[in-house]
C-alpha positions in Angstrom: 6.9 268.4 107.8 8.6 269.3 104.5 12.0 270.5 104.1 12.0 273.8 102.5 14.1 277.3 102.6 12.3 280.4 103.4 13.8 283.6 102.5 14.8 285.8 105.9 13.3 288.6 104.2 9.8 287.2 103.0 6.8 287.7 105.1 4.4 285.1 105.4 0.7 285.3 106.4 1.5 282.9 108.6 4.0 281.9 111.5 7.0 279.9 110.7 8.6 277.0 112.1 12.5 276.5 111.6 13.7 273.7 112.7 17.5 272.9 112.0 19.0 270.1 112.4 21.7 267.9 111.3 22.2 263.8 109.9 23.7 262.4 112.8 21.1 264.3 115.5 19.5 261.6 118.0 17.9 264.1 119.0 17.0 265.7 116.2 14.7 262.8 115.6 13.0 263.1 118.9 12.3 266.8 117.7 10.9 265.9 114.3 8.3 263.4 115.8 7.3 266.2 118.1 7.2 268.8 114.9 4.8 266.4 112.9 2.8 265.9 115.5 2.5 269.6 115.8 2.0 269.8 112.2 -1.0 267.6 112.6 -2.7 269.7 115.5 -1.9 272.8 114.0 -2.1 273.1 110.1 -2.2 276.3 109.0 1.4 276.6 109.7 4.5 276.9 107.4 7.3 274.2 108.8 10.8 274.3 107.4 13.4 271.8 108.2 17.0 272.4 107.4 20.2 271.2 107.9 23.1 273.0 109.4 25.4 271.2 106.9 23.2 272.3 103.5 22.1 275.8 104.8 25.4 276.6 107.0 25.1 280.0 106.0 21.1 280.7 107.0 22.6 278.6 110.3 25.1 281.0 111.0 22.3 284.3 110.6 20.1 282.9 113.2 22.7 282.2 115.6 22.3 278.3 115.5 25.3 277.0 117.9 23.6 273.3 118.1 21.4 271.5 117.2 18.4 270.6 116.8 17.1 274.1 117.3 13.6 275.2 116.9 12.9 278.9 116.0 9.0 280.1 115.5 8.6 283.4 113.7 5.8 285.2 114.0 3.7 286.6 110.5 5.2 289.4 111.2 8.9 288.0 111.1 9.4 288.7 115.3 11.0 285.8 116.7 8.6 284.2 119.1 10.0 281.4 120.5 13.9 279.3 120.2 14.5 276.0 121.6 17.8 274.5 122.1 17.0 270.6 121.8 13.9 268.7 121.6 10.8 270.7 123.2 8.1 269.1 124.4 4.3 269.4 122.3 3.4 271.4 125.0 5.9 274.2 124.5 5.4 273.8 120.9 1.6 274.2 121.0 1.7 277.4 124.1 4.7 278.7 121.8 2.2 278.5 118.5 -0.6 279.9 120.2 1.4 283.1 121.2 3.0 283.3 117.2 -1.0 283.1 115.7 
């Protein structure tokens, strides 16, 4: 997984994953092993990490009150899926499927 910034307003051909997160998140590193593994199954997926102290502002537009938090937009920018805490591979993958 890469961390990147994707514009609100740009539409990909593909769904996105958001995942923010923060430094000091044991959690968040429960979530990011799940992510790559995802990342692995499902390649033709645009992932974005980004932290809630660096991108406060993009945190505070999509409601982020914790983290981590996992977001997948759909091509078409609908919000698909949101996930409080680390999801499970499952959820990630039946949460994918519904985005593609």
């Amino acid at each position: 997984m890469t961390n990147e910034t994707t514009s609100n307003n740009s539409i990909s051909e593909q769904p996105t994953v958001l995942f923010f997160s923060s430094a000091f998140c044991d959690p968040c590193a429960t979530a990011r092993r799940t992510l790559d593994e995802v990342a692995r199954l499902v390649p033709a997926v645009t992932y974005a990490e980004l932290d809630v102290a660096r991108e406060a502002e993009r945190a505070e537009q999509a409601g982020i009150t914790s983290t981590p938090t996992i977001v997948i937009v759909s091509a078409q920018g609908e919000e698909i899926f949101r996930a409080q805490g680390a999801p499970t591979l499952n959820q990630m993958l039946v949460a994918l499927a519904k985005a593609i």
